[in-house]
PQR file with spaces between the fields and no chain letter, atoms N, CA, C, O and H, PARSE charges and radii, in Angstrom:
ATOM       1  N    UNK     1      78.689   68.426   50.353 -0.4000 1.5000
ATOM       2  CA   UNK     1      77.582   69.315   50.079 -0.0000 2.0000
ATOM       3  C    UNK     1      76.677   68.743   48.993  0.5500 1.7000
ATOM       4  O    UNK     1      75.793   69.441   48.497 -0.5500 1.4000
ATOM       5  N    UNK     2      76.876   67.556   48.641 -0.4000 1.5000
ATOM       6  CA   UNK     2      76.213   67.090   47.337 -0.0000 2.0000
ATOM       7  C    UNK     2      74.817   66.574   47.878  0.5500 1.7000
ATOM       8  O    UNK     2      73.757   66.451   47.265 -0.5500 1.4000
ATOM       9  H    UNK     2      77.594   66.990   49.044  0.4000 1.0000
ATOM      10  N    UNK     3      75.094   66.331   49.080 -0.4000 1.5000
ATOM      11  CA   UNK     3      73.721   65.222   49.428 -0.0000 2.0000
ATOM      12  C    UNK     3      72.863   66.576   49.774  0.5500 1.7000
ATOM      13  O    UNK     3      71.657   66.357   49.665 -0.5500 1.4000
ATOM      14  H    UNK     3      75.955   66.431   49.578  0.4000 1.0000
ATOM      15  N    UNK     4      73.137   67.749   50.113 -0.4000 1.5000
ATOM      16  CA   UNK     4      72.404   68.697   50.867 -0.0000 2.0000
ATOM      17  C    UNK     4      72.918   68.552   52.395  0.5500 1.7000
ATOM      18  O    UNK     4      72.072   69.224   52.985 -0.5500 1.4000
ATOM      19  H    UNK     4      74.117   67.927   50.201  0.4000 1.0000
ATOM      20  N    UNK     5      73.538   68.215   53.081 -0.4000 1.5000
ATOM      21  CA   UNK     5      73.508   68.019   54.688 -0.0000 2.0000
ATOM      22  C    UNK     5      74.221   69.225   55.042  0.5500 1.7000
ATOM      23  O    UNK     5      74.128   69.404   56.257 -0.5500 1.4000
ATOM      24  H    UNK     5      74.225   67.669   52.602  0.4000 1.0000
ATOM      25  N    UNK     6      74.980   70.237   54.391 -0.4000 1.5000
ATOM      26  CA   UNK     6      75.445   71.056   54.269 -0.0000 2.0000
ATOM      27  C    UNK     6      74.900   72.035   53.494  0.5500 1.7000
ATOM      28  O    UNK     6      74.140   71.715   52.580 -0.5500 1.4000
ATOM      29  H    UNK     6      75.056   70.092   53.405  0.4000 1.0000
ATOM      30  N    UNK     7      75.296   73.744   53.816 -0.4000 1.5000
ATOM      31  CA   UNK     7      74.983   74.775   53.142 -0.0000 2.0000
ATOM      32  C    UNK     7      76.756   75.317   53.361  0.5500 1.7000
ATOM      33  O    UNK     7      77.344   75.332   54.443 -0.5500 1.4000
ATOM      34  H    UNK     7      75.914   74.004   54.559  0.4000 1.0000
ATOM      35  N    UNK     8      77.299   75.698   52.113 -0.4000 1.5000
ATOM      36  CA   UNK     8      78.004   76.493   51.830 -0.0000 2.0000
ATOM      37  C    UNK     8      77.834   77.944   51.392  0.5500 1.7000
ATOM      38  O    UNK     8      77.045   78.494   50.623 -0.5500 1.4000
ATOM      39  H    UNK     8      76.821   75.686   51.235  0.4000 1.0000
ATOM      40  N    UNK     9      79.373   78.596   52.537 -0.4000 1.5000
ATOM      41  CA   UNK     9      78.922   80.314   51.821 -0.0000 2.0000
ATOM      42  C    UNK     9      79.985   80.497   51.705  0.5500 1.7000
ATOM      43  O    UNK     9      80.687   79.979   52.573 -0.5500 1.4000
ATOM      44  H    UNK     9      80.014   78.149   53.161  0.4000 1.0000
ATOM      45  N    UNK    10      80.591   81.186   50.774 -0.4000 1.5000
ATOM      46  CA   UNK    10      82.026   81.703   50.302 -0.0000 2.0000
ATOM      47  C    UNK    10      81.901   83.510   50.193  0.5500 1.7000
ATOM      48  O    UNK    10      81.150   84.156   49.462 -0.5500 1.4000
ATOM      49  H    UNK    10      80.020   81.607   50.068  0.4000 1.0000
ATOM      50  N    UNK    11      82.972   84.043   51.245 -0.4000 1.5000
ATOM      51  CA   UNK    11      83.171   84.909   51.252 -0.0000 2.0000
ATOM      52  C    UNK    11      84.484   85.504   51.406  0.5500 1.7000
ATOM      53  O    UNK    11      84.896   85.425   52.563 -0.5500 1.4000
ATOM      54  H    UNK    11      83.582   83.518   51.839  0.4000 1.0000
ATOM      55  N    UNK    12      85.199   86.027   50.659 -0.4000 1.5000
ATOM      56  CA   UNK    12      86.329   86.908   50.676 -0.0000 2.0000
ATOM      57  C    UNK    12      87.691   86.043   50.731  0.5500 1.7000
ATOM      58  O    UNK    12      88.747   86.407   51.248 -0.5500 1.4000
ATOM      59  H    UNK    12      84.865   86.091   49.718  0.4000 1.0000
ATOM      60  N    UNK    13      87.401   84.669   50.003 -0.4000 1.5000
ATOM      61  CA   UNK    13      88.770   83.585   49.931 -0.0000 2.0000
ATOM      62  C    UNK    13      88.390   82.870   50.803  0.5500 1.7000
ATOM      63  O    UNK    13      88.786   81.743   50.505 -0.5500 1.4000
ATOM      64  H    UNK    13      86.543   84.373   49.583  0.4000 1.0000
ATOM      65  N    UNK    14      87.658   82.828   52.050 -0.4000 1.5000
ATOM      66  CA   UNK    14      86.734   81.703   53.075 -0.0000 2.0000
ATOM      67  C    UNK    14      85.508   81.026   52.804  0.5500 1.7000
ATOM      68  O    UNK    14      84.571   81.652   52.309 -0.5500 1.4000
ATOM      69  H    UNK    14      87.336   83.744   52.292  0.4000 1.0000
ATOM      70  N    UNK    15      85.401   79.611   53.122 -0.4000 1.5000
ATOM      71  CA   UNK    15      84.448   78.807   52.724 -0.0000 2.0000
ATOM      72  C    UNK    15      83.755   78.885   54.415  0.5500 1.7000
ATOM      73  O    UNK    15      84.375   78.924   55.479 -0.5500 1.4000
ATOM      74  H    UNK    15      86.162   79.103   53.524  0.4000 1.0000
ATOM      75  N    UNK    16      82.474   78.889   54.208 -0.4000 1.5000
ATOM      76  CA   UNK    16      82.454   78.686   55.864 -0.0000 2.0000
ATOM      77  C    UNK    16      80.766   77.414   55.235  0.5500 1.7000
ATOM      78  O    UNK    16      80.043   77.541   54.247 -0.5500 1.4000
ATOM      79  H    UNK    16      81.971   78.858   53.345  0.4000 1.0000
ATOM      80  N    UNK    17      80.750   76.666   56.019 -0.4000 1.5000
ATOM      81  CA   UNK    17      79.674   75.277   56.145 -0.0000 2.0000
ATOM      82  C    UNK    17      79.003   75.402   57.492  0.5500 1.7000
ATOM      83  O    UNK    17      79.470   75.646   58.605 -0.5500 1.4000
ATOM      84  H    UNK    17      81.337   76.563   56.822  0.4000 1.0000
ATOM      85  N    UNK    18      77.635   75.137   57.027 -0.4000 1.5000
ATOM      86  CA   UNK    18      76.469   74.629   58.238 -0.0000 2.0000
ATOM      87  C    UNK    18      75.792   73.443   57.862  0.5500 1.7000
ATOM      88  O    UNK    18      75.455   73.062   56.740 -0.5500 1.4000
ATOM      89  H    UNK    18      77.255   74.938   56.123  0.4000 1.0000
ATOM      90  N    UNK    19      75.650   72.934   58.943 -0.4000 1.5000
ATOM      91  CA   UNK    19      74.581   71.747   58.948 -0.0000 2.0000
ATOM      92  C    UNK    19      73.496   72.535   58.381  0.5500 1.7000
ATOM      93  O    UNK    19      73.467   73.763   58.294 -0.5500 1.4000
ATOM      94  H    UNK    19      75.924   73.243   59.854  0.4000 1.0000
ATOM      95  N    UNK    20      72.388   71.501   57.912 -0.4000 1.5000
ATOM      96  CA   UNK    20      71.063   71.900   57.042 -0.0000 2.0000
ATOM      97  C    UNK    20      70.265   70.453   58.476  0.5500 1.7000
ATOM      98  O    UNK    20      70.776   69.563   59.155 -0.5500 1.4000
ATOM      99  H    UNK    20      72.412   70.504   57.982  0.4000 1.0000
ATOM     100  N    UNK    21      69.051   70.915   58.316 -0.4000 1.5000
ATOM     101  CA   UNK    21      68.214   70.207   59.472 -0.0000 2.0000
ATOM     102  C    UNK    21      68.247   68.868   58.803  0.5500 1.7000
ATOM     103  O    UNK    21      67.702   68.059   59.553 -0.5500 1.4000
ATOM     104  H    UNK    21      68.636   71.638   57.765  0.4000 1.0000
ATOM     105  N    UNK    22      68.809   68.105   57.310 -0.4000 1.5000
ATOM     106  CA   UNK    22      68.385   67.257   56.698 -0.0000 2.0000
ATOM     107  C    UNK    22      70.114   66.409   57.337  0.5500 1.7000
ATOM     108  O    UNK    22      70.334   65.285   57.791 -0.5500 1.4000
ATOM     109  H    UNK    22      69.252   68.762   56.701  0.4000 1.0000
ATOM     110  N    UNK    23      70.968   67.525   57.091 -0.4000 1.5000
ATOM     111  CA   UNK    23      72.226   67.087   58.136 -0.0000 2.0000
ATOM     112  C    UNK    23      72.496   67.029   59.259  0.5500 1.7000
ATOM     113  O    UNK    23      73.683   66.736   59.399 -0.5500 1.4000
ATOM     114  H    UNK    23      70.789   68.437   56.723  0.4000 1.0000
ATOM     115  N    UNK    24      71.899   67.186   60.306 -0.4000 1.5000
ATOM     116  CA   UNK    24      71.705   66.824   61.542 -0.0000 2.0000
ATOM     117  C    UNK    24      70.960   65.710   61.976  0.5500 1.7000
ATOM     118  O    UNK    24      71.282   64.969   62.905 -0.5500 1.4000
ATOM     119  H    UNK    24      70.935   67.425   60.192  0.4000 1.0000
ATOM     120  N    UNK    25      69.782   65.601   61.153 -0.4000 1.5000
ATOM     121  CA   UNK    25      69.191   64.067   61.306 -0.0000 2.0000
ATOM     122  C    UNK    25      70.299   62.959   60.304  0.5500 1.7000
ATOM     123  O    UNK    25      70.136   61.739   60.270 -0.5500 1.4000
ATOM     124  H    UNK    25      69.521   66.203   60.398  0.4000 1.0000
ATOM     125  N    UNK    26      70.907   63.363   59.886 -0.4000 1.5000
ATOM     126  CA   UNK    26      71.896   62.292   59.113 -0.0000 2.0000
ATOM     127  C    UNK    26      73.248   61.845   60.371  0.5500 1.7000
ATOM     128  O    UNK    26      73.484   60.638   60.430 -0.5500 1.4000
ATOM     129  H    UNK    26      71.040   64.354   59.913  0.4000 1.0000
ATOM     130  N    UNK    27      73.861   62.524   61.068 -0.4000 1.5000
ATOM     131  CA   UNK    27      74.607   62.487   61.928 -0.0000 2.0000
ATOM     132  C    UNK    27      73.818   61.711   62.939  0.5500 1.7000
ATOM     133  O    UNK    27      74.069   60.508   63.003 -0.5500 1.4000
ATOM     134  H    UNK    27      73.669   63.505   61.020  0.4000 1.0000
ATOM     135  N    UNK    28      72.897   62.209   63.748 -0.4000 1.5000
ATOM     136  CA   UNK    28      71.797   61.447   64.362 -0.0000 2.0000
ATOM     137  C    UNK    28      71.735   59.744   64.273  0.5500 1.7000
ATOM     138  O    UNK    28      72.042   58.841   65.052 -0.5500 1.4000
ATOM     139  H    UNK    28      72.694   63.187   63.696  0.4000 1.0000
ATOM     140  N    UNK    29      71.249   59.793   63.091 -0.4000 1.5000
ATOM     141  CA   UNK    29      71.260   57.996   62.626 -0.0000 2.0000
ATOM     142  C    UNK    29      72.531   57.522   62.165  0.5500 1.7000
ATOM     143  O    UNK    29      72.299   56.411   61.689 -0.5500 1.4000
ATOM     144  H    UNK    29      70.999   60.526   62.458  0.4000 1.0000
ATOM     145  N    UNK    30      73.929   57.817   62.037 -0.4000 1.5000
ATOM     146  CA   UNK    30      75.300   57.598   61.573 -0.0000 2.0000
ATOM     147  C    UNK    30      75.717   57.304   63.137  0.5500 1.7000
ATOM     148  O    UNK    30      76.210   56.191   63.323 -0.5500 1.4000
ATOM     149  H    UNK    30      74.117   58.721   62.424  0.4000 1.0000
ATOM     150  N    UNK    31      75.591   58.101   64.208 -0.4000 1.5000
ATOM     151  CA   UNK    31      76.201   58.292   65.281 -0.0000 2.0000
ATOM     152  C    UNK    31      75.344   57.573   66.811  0.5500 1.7000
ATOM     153  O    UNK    31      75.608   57.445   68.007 -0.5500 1.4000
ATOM     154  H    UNK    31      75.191   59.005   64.057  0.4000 1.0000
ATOM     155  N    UNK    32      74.125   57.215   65.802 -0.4000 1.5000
ATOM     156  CA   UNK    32      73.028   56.757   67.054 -0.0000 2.0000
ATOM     157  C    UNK    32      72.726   57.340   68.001  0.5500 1.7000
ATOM     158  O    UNK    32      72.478   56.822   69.090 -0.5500 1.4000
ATOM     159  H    UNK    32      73.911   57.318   64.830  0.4000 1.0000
ATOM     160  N    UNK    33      72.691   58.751   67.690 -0.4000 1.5000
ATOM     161  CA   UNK    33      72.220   59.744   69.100 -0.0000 2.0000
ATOM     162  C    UNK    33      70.593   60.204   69.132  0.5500 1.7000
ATOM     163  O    UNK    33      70.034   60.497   68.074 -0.5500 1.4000
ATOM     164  H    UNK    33      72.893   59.172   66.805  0.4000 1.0000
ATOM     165  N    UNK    34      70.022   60.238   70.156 -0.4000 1.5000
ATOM     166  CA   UNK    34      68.314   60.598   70.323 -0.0000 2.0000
ATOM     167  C    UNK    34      68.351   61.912   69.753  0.5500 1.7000
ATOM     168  O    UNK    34      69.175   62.713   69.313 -0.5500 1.4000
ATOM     169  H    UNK    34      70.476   60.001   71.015  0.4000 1.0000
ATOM     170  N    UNK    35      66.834   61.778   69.987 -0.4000 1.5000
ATOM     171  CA   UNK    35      66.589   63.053   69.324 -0.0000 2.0000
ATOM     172  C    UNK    35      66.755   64.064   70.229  0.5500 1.7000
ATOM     173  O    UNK    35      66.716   65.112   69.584 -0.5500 1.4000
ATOM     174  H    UNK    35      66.164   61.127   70.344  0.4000 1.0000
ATOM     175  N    UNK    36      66.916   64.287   71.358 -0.4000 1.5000
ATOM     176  CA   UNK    36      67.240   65.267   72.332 -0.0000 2.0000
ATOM     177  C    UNK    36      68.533   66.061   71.996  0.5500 1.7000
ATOM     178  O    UNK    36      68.769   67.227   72.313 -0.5500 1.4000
ATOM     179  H    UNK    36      66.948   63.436   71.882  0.4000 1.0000
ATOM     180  N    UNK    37      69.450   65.073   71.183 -0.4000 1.5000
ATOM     181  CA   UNK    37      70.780   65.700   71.285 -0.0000 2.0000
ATOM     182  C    UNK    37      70.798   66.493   69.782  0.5500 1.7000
ATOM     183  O    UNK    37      70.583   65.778   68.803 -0.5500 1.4000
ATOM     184  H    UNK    37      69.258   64.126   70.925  0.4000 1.0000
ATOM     185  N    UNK    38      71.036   67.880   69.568 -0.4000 1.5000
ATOM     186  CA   UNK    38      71.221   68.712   68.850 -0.0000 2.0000
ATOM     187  C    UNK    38      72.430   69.720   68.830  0.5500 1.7000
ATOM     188  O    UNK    38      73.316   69.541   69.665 -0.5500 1.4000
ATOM     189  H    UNK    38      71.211   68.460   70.364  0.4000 1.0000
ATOM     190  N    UNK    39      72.520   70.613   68.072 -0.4000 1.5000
ATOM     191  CA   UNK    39      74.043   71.235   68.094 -0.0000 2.0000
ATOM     192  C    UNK    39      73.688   72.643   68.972  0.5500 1.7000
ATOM     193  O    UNK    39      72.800   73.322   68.457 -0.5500 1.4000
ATOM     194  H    UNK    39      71.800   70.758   67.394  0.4000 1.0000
ATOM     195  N    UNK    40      74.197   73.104   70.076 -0.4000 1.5000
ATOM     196  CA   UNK    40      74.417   74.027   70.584 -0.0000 2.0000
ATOM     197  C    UNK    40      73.893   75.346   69.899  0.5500 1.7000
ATOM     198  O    UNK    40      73.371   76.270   70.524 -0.5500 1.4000
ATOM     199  H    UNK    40      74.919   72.552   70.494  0.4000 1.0000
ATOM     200  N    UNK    41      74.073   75.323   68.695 -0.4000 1.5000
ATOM     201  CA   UNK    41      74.155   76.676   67.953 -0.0000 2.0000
ATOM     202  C    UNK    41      72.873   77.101   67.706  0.5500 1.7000
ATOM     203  O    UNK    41      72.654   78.266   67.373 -0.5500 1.4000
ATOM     204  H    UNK    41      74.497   74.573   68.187  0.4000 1.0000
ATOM     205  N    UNK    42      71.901   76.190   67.847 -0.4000 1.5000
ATOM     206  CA   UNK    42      70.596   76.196   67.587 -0.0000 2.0000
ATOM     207  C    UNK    42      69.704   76.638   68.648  0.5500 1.7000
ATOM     208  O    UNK    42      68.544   77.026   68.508 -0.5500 1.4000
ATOM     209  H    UNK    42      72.079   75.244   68.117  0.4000 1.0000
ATOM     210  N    UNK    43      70.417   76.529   69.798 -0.4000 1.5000
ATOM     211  CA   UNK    43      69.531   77.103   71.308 -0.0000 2.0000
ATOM     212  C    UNK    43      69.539   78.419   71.153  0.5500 1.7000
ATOM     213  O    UNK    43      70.474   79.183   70.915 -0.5500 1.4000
ATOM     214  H    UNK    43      71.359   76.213   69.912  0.4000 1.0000
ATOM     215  N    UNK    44      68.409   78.611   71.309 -0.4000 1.5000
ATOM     216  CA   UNK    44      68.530   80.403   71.832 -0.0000 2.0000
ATOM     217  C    UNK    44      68.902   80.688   73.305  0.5500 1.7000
ATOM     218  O    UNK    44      68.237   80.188   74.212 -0.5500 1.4000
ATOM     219  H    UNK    44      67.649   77.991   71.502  0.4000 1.0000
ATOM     220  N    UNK    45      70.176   81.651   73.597 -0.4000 1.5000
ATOM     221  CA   UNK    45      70.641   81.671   74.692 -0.0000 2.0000
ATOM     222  C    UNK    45      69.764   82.724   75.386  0.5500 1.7000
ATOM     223  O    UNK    45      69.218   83.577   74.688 -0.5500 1.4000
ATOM     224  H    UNK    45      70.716   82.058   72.860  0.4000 1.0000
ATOM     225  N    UNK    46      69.652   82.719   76.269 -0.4000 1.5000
ATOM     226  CA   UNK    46      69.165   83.952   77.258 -0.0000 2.0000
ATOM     227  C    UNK    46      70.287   84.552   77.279  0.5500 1.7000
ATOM     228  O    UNK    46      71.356   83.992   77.037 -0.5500 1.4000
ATOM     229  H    UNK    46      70.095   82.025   76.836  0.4000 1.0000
ATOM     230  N    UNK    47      70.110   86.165   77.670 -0.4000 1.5000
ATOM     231  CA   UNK    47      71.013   87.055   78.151 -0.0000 2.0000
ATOM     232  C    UNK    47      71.188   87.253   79.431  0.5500 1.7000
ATOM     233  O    UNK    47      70.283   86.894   80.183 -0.5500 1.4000
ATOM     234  H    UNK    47      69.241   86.621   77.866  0.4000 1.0000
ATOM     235  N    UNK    48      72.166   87.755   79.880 -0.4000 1.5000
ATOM     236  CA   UNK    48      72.791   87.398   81.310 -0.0000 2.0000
ATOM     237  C    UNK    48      72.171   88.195   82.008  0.5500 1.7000
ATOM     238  O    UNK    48      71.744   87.888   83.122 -0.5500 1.4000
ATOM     239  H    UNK    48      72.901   88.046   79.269  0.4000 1.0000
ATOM     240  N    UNK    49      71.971   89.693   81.316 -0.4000 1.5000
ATOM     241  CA   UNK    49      70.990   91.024   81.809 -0.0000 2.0000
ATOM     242  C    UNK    49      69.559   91.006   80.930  0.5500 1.7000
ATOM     243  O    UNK    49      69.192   90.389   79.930 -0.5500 1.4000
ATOM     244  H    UNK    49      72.317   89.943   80.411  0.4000 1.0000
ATOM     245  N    UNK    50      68.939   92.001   81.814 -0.4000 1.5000
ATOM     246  CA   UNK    50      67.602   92.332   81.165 -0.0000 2.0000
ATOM     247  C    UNK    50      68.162   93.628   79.693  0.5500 1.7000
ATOM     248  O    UNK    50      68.715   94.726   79.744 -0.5500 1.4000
ATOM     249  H    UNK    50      69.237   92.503   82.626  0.4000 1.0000
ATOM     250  N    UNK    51      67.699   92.834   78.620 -0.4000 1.5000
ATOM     251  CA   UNK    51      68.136   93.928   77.406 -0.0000 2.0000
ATOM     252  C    UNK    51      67.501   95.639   77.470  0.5500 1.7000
ATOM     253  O    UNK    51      68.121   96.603   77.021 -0.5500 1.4000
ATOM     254  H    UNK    51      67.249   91.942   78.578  0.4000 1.0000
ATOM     255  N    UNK    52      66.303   95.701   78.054 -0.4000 1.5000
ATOM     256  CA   UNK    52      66.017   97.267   77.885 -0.0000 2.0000
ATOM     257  C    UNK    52      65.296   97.418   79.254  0.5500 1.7000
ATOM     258  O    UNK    52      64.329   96.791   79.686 -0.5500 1.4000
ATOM     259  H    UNK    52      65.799   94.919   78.419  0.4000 1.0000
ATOM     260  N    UNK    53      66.019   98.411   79.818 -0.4000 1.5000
ATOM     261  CA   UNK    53      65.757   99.151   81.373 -0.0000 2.0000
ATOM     262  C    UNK    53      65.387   98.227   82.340  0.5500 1.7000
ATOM     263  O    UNK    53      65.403   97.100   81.845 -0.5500 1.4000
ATOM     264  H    UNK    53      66.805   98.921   79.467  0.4000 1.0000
ATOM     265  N    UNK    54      65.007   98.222   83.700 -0.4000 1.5000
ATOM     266  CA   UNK    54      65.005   97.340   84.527 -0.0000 2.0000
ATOM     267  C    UNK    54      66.418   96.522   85.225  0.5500 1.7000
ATOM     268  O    UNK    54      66.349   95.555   85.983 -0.5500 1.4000
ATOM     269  H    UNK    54      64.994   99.138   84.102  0.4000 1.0000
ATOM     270  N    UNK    55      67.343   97.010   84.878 -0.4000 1.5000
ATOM     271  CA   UNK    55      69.035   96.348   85.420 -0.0000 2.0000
ATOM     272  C    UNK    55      69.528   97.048   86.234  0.5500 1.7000
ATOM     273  O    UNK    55      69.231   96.653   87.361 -0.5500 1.4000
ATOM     274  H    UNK    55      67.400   97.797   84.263  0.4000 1.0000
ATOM     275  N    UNK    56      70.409   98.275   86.237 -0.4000 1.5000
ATOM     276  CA   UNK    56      71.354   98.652   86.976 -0.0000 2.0000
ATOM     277  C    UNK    56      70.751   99.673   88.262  0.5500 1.7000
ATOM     278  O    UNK    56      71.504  100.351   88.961 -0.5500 1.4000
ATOM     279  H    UNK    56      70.650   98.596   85.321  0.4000 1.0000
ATOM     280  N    UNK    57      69.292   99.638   88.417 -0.4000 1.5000
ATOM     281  CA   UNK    57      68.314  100.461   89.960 -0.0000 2.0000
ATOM     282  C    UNK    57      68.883  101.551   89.187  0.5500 1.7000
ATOM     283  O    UNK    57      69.273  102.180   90.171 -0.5500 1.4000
ATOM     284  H    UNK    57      68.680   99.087   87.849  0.4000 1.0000
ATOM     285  N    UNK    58      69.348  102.489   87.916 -0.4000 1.5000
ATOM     286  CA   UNK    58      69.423  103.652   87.792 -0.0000 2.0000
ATOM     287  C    UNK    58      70.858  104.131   87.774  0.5500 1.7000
ATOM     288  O    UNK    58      71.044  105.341   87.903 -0.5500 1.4000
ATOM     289  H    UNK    58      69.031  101.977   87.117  0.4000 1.0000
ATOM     290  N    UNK    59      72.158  103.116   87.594 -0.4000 1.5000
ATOM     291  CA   UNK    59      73.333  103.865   88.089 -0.0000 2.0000
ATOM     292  C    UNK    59      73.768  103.830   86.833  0.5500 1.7000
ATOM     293  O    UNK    59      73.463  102.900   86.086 -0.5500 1.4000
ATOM     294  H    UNK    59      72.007  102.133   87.490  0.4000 1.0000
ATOM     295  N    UNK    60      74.770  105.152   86.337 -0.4000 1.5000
ATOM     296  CA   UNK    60      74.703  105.491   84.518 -0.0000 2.0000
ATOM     297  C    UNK    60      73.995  106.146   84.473  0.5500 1.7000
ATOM     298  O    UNK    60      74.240  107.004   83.625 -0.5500 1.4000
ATOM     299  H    UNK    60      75.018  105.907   86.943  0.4000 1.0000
ATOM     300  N    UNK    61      72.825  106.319   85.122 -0.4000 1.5000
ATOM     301  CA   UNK    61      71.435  107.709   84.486 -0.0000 2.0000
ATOM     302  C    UNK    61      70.965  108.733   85.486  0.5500 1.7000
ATOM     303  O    UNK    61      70.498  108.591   86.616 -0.5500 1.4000
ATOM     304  H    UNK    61      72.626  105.622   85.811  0.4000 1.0000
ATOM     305  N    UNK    62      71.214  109.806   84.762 -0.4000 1.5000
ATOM     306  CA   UNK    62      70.670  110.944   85.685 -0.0000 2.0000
ATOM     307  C    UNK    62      71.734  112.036   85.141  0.5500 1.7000
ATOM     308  O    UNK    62      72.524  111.915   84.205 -0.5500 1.4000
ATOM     309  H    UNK    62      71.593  109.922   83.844  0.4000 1.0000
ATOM     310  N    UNK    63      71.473  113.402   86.208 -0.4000 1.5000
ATOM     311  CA   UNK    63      71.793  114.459   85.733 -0.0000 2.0000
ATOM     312  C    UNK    63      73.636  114.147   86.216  0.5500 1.7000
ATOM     313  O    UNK    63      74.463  114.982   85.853 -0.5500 1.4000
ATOM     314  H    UNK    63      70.831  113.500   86.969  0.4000 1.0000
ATOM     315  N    UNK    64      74.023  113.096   86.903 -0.4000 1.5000
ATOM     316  CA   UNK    64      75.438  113.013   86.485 -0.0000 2.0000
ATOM     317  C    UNK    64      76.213  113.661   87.961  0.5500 1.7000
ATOM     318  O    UNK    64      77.404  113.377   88.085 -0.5500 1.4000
ATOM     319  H    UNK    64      73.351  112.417   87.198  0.4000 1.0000
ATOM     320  N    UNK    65      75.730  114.293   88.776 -0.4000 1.5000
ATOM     321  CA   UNK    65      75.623  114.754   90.336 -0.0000 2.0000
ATOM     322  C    UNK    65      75.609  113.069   91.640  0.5500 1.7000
ATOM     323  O    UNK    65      74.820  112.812   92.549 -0.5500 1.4000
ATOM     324  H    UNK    65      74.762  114.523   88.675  0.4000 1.0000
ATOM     325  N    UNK    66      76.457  112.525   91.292 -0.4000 1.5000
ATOM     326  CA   UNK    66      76.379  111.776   92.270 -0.0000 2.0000
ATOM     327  C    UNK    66      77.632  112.196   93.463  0.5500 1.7000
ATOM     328  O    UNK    66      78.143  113.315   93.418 -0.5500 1.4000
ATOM     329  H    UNK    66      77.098  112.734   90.554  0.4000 1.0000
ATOM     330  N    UNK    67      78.083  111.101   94.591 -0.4000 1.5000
ATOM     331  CA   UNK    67      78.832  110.743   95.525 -0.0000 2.0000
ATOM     332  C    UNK    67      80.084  111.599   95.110  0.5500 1.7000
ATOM     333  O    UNK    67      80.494  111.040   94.092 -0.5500 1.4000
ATOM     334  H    UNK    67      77.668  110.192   94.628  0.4000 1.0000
ATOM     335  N    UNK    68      80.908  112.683   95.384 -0.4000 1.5000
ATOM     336  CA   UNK    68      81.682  113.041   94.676 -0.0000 2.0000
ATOM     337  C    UNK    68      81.779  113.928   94.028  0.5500 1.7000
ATOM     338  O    UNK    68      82.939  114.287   93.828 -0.5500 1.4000
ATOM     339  H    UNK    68      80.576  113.137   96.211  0.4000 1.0000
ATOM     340  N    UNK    69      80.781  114.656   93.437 -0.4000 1.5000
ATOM     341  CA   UNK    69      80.636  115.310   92.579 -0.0000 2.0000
ATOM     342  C    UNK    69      81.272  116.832   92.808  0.5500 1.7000
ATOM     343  O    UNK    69      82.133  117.477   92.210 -0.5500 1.4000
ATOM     344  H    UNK    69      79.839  114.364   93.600  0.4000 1.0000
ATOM     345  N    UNK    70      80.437  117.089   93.957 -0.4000 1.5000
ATOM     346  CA   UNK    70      80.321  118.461   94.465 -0.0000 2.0000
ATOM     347  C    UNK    70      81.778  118.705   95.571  0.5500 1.7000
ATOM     348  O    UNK    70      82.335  117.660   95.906 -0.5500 1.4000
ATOM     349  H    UNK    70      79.737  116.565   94.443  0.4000 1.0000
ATOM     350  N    UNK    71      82.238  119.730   95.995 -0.4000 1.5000
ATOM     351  CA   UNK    71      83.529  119.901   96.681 -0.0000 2.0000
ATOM     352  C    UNK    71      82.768  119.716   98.131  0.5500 1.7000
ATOM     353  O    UNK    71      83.466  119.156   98.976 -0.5500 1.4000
ATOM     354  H    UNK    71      81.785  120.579   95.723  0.4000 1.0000
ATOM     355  N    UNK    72      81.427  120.103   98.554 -0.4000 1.5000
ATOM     356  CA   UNK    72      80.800  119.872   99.717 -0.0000 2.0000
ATOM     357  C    UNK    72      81.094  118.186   99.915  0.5500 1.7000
ATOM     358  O    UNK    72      81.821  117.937  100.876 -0.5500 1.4000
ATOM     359  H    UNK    72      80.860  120.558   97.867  0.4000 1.0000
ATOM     360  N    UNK    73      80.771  117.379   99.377 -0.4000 1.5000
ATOM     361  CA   UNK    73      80.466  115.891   99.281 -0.0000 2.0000
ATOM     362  C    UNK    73      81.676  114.929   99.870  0.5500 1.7000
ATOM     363  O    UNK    73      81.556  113.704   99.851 -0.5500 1.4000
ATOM     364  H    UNK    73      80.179  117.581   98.596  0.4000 1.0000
């Protein structure tokens, strides 16, 4: 952590470490990798679903009267 290539955080008896962008280009030129190659953690992932409305055509919502409900059904 002396050079900076690292950020340390200490919480609750745990040390936990991140690369700093000044440590990732240091690995880079140590390891001879392009610049394309970066650490995973840094991508923003998409979500698998749409986060607000537009997903399930409506099933979960409503007055709760579906397939079943009624003794007629």
């Amino acid at each position: 952590a002396s050079r900076n290539y690292l950020s340390e955080i200490y919480s609750w008896r745990w040390h936990y470490y991140t690369l700093t962008n000044e440590g990732i280009e240091y690995l880079r030129e140590v390891l001879h990798l392009p610049a394309q190659v970066f650490p995973s953690t840094l991508t923003k992932q998409r979500p698998t679903r749409a986060a607000l409305g537009g997903g399930d055509a409506g099933e979960g919502k409503g007055s709760g009267k579906g397939k079943g409900w009624n003794k007629e059904d």
